[in-house]
C-alpha positions as CSV (number, residue, x, y, z in Angstrom):
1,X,0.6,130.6,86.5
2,X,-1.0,134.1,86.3
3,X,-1.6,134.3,89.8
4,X,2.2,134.1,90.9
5,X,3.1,136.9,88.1
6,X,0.3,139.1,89.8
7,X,2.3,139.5,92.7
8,X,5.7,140.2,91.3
9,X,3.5,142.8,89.1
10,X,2.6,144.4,92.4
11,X,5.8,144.5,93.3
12,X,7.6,146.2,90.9
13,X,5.0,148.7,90.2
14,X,5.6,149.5,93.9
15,X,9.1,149.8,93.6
16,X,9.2,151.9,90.9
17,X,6.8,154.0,92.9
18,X,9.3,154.1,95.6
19,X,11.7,154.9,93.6
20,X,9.7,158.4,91.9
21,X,9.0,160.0,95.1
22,X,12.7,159.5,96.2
23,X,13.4,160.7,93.0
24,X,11.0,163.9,93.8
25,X,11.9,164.4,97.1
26,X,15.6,164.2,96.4
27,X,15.1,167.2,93.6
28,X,13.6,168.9,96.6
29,X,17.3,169.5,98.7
30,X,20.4,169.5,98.4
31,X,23.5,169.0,101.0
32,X,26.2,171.6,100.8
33,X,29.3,172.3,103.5
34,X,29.6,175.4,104.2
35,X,33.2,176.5,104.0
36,X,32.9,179.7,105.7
37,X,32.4,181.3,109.0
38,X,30.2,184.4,107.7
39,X,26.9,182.9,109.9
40,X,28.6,181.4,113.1
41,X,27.1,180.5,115.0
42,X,24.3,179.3,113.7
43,X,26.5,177.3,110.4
44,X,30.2,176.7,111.3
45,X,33.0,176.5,109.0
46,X,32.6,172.8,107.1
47,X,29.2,172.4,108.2
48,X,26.9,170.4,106.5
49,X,23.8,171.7,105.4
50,X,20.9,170.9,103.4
51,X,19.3,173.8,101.1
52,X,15.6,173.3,100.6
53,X,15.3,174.2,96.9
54,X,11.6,174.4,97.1
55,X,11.0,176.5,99.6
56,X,10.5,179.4,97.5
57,X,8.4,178.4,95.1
58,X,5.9,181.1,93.8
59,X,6.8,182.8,97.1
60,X,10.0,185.0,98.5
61,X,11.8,184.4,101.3
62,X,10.7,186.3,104.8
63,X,12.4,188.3,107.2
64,X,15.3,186.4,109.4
65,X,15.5,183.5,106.9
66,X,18.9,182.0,105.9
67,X,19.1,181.7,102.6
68,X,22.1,180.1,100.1
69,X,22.5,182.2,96.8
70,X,24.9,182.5,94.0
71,X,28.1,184.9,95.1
72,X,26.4,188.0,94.1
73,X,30.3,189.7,93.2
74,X,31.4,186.8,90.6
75,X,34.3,183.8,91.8
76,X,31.5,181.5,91.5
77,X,30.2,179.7,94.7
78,X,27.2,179.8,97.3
79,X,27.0,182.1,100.0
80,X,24.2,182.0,102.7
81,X,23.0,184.5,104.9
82,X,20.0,185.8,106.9
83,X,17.5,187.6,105.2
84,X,16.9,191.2,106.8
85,X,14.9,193.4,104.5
86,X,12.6,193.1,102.1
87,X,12.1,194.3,98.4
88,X,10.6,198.1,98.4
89,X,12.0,198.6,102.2
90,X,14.5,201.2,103.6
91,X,17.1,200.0,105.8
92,X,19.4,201.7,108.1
93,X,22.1,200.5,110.7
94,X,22.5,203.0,113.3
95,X,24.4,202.4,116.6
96,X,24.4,198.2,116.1
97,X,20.6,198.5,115.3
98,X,18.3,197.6,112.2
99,X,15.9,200.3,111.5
100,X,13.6,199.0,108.2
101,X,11.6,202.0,107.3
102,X,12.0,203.9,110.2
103,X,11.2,200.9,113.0
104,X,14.3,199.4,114.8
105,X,13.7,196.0,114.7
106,X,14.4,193.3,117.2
107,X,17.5,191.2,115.8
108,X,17.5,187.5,116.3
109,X,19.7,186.2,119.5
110,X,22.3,184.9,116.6
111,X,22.6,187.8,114.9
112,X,24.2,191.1,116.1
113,X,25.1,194.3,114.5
114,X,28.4,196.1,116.0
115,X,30.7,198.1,114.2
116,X,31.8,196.4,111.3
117,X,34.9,196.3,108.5
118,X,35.4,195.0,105.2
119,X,36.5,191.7,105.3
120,X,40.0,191.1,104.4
121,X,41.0,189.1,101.2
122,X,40.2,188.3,97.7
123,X,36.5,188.1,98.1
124,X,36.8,191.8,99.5
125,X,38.6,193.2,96.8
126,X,35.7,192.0,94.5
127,X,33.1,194.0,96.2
128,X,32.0,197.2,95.1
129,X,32.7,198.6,98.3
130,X,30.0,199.8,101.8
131,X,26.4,200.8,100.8
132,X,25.3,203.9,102.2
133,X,22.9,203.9,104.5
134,X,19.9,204.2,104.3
135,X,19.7,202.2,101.4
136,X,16.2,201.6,99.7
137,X,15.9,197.5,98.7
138,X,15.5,197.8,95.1
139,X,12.3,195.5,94.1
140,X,13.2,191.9,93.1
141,X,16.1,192.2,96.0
142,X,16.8,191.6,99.1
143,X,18.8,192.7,101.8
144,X,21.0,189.7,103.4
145,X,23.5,189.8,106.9
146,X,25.7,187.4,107.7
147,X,25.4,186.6,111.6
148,X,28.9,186.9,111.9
149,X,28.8,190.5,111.1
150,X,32.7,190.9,111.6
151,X,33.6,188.1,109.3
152,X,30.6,188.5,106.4
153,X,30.8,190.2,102.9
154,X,27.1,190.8,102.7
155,X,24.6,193.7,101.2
156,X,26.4,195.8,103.3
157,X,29.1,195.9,100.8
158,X,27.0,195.1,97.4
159,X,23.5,196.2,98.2
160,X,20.6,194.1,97.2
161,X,20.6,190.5,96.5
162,X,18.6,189.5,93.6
163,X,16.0,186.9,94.0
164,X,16.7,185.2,90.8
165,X,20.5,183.9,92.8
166,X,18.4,182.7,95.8
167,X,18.8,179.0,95.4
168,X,16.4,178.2,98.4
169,X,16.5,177.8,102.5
170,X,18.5,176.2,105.2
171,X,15.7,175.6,107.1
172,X,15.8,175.4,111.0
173,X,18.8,178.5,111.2
């Protein structure tokens, strides 16, 4: 009789192990759409995506990362966008180009940098308005672009994102 309960006891130890690391891994990401077209073309409006939470842990995010964060100007939500500078940096846009202290930096095929405008609507009307440039990254922040330049509120308009609203990474964008 003891030797059929073994097995059973094997089993559901098993399956409860199962069940943890799903558990873990699960705490790990999380899948969002993406209801706006601020980084086509690499996320289109209603995509699906899934945010590695993680990702960050005891570390910052690095240069041309796309990153999902609380809306910076309030109406609640997540954004994402593509990391550009880093905390302590300058940055400048001159003529469709990054410049981050002084070097222009070669931009990502996704991601270009023409003339730009506010972008129309209620989430416009929230932001404080265009940076000047050059703007020095204030420490703790960083400075995000959406790809879609023409159709992103971005630090462009509110200036440094803090890293304590960077939920984590879309990685593979």
């Amino acid at each position: 009789m003891a030797k059929n309960k073994m097995p059973i006891k094997m089993i559901s130890r098993s399956f409860a192990a199962v069940v943890i690391v799903a558990s873990l891994v699960g705490c790990t990401k999380k899948k969002m759409r993406y209801e706006s077209a601020s980084m086509e073309p690499a996320i289109k409006s209603g995509e699906v995506i899934y945010v590695d939470l993680k990702a960050y842990s005891g570390v910052g995010p690095i240069r041309w990362d796309v990153v999902v964060f609380e809306s910076p100007v309030g109406g609640g939500g997540h954004w994402a966008s593509r990391v550009v500078g880093l905390p302590g940096e300058t940055i400048d846009i001159r003529s469709g180009n990054v410049v981050i202290d002084g070097k222009e930096e070669t931009l990502p095929p996704r991601l270009s940098i023409g003339g730009y405008k506010l972008p129309k609507g209620d989430l416009a009307s929230s932001a404080p308005g265009p940076v000047s440039f050059p703007f020095k990254i204030p420490a703790g922040s960083y400075f995000v672009l959406g790809d879609n330049v023409g159709n992103a509120l971005d630090s462009r308009y509110w200036g440094g994102l803090d890293d304590a609203k960077i939920l984590g990474k879309v990685p593979g964008k």
